[in-house]
py3Dmol code that shows the C-alpha trace and the ligand (Angstrom):
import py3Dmol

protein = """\
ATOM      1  CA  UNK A   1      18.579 -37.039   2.260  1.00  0.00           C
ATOM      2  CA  UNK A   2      15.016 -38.081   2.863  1.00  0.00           C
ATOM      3  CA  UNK A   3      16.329 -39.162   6.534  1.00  0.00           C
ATOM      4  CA  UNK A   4      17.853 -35.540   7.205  1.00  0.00           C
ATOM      5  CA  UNK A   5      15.218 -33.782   6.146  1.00  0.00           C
ATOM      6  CA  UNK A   6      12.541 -35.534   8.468  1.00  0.00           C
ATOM      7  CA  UNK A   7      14.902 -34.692  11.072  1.00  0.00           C
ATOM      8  CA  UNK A   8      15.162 -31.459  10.241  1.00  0.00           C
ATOM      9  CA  UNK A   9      11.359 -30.799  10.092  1.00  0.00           C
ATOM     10  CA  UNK A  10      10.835 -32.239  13.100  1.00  0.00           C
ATOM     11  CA  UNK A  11      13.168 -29.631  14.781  1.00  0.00           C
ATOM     12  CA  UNK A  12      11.675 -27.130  12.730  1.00  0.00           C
ATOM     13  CA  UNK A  13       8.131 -27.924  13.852  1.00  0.00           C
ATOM     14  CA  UNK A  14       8.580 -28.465  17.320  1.00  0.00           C
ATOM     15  CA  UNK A  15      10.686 -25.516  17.669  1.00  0.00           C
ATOM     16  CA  UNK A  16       7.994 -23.366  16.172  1.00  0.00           C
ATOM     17  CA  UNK A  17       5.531 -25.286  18.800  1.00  0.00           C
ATOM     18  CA  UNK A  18       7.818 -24.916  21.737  1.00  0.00           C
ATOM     19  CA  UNK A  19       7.928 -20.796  20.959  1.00  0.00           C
ATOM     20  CA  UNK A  20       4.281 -20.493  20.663  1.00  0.00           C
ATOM     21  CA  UNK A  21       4.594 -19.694  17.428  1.00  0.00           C
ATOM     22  CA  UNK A  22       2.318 -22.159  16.148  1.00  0.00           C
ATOM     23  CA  UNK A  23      -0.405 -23.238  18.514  1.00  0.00           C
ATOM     24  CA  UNK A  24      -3.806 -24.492  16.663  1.00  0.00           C
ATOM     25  CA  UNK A  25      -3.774 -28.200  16.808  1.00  0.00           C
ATOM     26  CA  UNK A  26      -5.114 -28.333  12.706  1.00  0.00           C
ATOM     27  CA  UNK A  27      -2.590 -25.520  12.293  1.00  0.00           C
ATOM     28  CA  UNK A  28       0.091 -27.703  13.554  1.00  0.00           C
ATOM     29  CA  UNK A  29      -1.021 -30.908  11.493  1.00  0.00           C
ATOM     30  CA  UNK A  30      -1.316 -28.835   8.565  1.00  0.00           C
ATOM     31  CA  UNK A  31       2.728 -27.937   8.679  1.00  0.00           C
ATOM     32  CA  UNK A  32       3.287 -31.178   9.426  1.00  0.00           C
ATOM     33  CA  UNK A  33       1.991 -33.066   6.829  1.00  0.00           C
ATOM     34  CA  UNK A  34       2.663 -30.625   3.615  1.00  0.00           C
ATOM     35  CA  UNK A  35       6.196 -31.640   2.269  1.00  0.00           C
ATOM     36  CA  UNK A  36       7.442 -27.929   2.115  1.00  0.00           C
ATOM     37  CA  UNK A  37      10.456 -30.025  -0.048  1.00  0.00           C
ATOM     38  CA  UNK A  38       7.750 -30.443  -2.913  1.00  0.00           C
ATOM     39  CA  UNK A  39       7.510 -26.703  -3.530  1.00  0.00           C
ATOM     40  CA  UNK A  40      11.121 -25.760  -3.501  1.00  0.00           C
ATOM     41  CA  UNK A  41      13.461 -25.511  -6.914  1.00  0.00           C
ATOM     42  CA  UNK A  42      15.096 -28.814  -6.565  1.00  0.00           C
ATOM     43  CA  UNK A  43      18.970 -26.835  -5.590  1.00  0.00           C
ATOM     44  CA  UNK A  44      17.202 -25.785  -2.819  1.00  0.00           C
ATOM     45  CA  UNK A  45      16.240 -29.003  -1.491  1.00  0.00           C
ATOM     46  CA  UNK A  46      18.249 -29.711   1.303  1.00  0.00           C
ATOM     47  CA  UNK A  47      17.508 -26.165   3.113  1.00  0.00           C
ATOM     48  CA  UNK A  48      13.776 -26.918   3.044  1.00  0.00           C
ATOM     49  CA  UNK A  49      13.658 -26.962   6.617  1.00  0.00           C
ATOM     50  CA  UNK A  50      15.697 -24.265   7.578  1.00  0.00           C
ATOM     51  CA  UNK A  51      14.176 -21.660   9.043  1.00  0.00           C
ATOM     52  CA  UNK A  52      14.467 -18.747   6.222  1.00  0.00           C
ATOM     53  CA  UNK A  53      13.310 -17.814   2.915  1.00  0.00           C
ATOM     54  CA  UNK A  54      13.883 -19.337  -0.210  1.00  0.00           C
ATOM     55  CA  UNK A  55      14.551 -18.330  -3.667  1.00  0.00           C
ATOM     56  CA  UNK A  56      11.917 -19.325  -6.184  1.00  0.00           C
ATOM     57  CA  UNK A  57      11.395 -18.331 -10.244  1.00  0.00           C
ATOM     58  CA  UNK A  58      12.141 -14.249 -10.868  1.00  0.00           C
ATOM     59  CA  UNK A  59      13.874 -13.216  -7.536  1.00  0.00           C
ATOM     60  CA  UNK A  60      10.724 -14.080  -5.687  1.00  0.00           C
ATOM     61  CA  UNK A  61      10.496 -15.858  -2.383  1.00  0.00           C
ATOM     62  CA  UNK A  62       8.899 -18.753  -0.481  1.00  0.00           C
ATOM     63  CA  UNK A  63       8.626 -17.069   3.275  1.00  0.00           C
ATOM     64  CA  UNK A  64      10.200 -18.034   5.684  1.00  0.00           C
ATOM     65  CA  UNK A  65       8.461 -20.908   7.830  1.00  0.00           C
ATOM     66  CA  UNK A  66       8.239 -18.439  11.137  1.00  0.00           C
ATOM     67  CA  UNK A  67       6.495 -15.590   8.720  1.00  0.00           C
ATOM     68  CA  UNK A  68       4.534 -18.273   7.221  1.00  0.00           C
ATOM     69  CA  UNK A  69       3.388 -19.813  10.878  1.00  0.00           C
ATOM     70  CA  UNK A  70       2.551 -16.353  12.556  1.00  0.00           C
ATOM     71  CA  UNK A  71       0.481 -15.546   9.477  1.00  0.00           C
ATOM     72  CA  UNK A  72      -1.827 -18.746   9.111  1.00  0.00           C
ATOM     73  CA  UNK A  73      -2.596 -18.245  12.890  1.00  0.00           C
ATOM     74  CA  UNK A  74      -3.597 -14.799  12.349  1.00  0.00           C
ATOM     75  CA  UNK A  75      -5.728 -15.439   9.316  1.00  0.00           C
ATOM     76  CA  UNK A  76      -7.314 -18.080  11.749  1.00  0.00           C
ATOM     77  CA  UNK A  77      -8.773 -20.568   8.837  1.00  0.00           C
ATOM     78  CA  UNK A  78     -11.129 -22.671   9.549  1.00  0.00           C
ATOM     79  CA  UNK A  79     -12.720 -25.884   7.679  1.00  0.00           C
ATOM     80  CA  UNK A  80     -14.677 -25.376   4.834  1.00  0.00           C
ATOM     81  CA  UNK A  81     -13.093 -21.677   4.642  1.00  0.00           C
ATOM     82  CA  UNK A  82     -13.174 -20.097   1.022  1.00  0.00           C
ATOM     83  CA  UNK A  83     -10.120 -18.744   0.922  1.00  0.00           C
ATOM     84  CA  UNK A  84      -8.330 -16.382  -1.207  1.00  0.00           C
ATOM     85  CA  UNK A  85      -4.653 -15.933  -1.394  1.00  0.00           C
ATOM     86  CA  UNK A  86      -2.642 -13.054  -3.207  1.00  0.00           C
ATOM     87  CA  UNK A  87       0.698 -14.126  -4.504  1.00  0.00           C
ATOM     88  CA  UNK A  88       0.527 -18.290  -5.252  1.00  0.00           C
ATOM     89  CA  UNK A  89       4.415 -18.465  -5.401  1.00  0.00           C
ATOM     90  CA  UNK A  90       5.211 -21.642  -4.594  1.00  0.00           C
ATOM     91  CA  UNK A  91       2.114 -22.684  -3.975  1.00  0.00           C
ATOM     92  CA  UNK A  92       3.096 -23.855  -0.339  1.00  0.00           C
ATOM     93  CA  UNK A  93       1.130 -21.454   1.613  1.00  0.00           C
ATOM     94  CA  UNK A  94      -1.916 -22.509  -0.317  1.00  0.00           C
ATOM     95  CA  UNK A  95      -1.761 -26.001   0.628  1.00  0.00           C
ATOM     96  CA  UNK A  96      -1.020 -25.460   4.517  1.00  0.00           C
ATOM     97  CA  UNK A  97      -4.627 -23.388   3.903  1.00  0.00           C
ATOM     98  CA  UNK A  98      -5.944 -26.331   1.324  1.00  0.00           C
ATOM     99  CA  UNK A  99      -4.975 -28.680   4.157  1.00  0.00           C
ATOM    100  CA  UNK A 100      -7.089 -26.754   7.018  1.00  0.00           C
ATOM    101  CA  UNK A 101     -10.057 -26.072   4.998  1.00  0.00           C
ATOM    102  CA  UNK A 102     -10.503 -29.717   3.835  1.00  0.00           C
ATOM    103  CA  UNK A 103     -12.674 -30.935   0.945  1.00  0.00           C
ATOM    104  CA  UNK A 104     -14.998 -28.678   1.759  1.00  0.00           C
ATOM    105  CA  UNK A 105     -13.498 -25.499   1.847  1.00  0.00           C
ATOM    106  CA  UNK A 106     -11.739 -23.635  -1.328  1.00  0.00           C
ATOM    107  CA  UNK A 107      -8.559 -21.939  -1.642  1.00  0.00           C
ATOM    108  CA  UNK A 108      -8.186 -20.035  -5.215  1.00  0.00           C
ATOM    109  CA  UNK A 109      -4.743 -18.532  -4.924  1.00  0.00           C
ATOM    110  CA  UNK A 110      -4.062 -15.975  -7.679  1.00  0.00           C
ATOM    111  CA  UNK A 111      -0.323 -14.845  -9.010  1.00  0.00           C
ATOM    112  CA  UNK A 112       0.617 -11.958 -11.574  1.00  0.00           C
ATOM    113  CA  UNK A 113       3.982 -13.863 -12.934  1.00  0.00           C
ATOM    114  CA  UNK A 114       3.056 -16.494 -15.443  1.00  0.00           C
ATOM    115  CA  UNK A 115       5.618 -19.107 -14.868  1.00  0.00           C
ATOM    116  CA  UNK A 116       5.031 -19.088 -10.943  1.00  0.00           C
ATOM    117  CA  UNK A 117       0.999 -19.858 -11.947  1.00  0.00           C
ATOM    118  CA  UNK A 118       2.889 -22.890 -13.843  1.00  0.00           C
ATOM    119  CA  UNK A 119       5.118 -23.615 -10.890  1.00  0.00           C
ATOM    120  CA  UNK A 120       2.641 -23.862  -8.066  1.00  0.00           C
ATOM    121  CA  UNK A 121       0.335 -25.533 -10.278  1.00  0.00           C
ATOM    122  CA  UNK A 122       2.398 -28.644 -10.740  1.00  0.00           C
ATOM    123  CA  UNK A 123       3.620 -28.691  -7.064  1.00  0.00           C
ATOM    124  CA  UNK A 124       0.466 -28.358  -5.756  1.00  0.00           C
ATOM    125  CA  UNK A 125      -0.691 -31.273  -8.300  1.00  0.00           C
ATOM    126  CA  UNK A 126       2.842 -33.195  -7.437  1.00  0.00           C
ATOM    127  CA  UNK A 127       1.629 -32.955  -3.741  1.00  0.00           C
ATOM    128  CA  UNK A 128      -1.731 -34.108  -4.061  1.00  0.00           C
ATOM    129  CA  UNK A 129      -3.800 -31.000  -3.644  1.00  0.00           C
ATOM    130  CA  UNK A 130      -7.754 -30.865  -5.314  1.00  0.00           C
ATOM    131  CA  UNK A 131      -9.167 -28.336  -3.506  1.00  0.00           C
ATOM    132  CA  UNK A 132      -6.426 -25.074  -4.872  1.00  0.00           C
ATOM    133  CA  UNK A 133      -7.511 -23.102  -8.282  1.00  0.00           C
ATOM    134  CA  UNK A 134      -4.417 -21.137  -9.184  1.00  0.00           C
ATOM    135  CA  UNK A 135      -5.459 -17.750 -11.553  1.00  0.00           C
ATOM    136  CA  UNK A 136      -3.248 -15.993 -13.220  1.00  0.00           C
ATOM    137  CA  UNK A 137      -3.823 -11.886 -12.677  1.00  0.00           C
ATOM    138  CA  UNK A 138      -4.047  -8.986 -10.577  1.00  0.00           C
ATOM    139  CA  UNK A 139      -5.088  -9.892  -7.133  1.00  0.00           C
ATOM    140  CA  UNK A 140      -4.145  -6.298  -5.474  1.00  0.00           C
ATOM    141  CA  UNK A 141      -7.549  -6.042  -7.255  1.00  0.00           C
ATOM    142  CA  UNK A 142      -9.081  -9.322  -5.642  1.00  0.00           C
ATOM    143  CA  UNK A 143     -10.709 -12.428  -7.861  1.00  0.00           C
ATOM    144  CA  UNK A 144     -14.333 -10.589  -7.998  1.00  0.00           C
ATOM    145  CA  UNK A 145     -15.968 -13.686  -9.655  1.00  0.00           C
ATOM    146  CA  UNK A 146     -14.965 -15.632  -6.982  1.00  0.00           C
ATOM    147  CA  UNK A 147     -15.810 -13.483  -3.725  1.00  0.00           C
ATOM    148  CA  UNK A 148     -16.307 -12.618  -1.084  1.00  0.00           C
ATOM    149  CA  UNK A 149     -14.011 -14.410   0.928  1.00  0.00           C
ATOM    150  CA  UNK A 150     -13.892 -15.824   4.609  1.00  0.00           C
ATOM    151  CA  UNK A 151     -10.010 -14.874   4.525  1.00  0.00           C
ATOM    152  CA  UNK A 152      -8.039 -12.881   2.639  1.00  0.00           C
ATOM    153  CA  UNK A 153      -4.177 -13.464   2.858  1.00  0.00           C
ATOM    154  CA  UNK A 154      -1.681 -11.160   0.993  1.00  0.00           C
ATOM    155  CA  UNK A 155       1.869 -12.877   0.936  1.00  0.00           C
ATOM    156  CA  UNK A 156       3.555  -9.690  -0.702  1.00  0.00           C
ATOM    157  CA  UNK A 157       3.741  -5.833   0.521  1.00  0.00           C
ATOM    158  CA  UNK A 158       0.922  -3.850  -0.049  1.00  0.00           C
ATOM    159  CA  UNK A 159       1.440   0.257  -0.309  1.00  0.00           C
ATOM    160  CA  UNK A 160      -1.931   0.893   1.655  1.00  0.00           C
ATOM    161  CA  UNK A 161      -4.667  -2.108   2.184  1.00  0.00           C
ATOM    162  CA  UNK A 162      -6.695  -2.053  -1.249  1.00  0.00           C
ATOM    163  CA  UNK A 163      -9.987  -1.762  -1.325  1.00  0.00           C
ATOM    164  CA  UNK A 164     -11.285  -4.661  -3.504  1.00  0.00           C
ATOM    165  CA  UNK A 165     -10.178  -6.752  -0.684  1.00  0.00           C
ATOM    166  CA  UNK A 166     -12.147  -5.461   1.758  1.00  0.00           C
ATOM    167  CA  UNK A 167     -15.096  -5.454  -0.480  1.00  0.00           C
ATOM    168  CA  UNK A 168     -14.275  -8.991  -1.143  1.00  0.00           C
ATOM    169  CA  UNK A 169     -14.272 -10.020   2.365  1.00  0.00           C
ATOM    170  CA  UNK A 170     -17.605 -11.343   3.743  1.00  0.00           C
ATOM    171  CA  UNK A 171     -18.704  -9.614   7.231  1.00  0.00           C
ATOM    172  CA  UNK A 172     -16.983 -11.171  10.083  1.00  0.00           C
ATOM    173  CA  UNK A 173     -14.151 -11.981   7.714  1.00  0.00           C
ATOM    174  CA  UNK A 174     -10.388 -11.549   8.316  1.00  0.00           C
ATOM    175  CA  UNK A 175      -7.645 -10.640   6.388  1.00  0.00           C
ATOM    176  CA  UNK A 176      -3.735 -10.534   6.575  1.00  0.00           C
ATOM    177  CA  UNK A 177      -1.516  -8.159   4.602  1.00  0.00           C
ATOM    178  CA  UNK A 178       1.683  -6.503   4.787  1.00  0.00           C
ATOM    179  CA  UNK A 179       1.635  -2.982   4.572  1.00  0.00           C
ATOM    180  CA  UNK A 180       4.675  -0.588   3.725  1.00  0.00           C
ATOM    181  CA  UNK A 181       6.680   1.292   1.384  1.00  0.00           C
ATOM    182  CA  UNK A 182       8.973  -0.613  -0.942  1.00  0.00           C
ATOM    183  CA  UNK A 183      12.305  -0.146   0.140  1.00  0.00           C
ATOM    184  CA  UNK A 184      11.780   0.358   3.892  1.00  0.00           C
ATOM    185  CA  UNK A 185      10.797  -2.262   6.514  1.00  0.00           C
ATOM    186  CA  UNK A 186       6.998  -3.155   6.383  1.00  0.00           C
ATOM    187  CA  UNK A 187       4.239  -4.178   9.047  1.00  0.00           C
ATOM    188  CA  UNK A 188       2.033  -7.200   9.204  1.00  0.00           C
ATOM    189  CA  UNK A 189      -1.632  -6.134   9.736  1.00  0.00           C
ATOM    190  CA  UNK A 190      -4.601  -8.560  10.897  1.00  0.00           C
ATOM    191  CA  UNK A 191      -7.682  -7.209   9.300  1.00  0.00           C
ATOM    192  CA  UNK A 192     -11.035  -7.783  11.148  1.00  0.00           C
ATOM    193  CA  UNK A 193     -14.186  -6.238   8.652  1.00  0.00           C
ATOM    194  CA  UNK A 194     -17.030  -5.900  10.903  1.00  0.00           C
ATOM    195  CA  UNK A 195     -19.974  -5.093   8.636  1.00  0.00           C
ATOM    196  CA  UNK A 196     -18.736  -1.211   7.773  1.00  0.00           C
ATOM    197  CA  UNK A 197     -16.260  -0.982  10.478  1.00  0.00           C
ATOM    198  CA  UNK A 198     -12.544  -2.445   9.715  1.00  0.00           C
ATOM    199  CA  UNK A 199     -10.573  -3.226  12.910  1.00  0.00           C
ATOM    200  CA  UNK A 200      -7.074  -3.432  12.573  1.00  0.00           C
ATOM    201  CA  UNK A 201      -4.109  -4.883  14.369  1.00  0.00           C
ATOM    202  CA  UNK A 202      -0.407  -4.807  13.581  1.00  0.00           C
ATOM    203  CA  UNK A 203       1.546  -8.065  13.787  1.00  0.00           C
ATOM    204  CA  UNK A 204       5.180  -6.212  13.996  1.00  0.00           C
ATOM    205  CA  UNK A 205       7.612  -5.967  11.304  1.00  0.00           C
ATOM    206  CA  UNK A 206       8.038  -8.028   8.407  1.00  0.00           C
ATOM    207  CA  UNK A 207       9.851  -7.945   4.984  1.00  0.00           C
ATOM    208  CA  UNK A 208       8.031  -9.496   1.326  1.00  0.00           C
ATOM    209  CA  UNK A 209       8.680  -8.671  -1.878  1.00  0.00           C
ATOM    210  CA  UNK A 210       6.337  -5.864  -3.635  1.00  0.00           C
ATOM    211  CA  UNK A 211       2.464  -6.640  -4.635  1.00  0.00           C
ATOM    212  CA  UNK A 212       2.987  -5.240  -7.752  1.00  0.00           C
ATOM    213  CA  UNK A 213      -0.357  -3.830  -9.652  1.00  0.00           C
ATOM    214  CA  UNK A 214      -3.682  -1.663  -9.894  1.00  0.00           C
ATOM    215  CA  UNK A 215      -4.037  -1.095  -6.246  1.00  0.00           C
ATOM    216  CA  UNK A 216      -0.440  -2.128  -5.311  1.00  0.00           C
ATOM    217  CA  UNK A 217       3.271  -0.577  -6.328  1.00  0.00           C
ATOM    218  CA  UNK A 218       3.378   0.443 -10.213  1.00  0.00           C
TER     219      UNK A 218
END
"""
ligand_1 = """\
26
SAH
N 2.789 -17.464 -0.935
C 3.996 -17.824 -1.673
C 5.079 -16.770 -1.533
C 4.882 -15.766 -2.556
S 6.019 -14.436 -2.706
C 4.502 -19.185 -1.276
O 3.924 -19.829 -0.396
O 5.475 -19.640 -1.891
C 4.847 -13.241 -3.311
C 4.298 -13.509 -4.682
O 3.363 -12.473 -4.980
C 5.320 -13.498 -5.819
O 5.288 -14.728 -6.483
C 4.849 -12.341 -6.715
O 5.043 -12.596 -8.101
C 3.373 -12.273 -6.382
N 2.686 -11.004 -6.672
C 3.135 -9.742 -6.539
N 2.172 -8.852 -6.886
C 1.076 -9.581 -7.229
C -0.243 -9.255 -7.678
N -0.662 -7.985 -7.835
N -1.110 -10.268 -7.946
C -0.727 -11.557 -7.791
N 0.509 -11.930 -7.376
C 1.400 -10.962 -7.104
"""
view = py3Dmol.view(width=600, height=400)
view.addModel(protein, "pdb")
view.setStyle({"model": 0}, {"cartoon": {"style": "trace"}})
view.addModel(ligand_1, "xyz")
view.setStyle({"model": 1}, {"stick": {}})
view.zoomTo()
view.show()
């Protein structure tokens, strides 16, 4: 299987190249070397490569690869980035970031479901990765103790952009959130703060599951 599924990535990766999709060379060697296969349930496996969601723990996802491509080049992260990510998951998203940010950069990625902070823990520890802190909690409400934040990125649907995260978010600093109501499609915003002035720009249409708490759904 191991044989297939390099193959498989390798089509993935240079498809997602080839469409301009991804284009930032640390981008690019980030998605290559995280083993999206270590953060999948193990039935799932064999479609780690394929270019769709995935089922996780309690009919959450792991995003598709193309979602999960356009949105690390719009959060443009840089090395030694703190980072914080809404909705852990998997934990995958967190190490492309953990990967691009280095050793010394930060990503604390913070989940509201219990088992998933157990689940991304122990991939992200199977895989290697030092430089993620996975909290359990609220983030439609931010990590205060922790911010502000040269990115924000929001991997679940927002009903307007809360405003902890923009408080959180240093000047100069982007963020990435879906926006939308819960049952209709939703939009992908790119989220410039420019000391009081927030610059927005939509990314097209998108479906994630519901950011569900204080400033999210109910
Ligand atoms: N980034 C993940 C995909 C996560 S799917 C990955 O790479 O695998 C979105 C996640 O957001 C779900 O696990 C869901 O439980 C979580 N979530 C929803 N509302 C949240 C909130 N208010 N705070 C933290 N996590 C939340």
């Amino acid at each position: 299987m191991q044989d297939r599924l390099a193959e498989e990535k390798e089509r993935l990766l240079s498809y997602l190249v080839k469409e301009g999709i991804l284009k930032t060379p640390e981008i690019i060697r980030a998605f290559y070397k995280v083993e999206r296969e270590k953060f999948v349930l193990e039935q799932y496996k064999e479609y780690s490569y394929a270019d769709t969601p995935l089922p996780i723990l309690y009919s959450q996802t792991i995003s598709q690869p193309t979602t999960i491509a356009i949105m690390t080049e719009a959060l443009e992260p840089k090395k030694g980035n703190k980072i914080l990510e809404v909705g852990a998951g998997s934990g995958y998203q967190a190490a492309i970031l953990a990967e691009i940010v280095g050793d010394s950069g930060k990503i604390y990625t913070i989940e509201r479901i219990s088992e998933l902070v157990d689940f991304a823990r122990r991939n992200l520890n199977n895989a290697g990765y030092r430089n993620v802190e996975v909290y359990c909690g609220d983030g439609s409400i931010g990590l205060r103790e922790k911010a502000p934040f040269d990115r924000i990125i929001v991997t679940a649907c927002a009903p307007k952009i809360p405003n902890s995260l923009i408080e959180q978010l240093v000047d100069g600093g982007i963020m990435v959130i879906p926006v939308g109501p819960i049952t209709h499609i939703q939009r992908l915003f790119k989220i410039k703060k420019e000391g009081k002035r927030i610059k927005t720009k939509d990314l097209g249409f998108f479906a994630f599951v519901p950011l569900i708490g204080r400033e999210g759904f109910k």
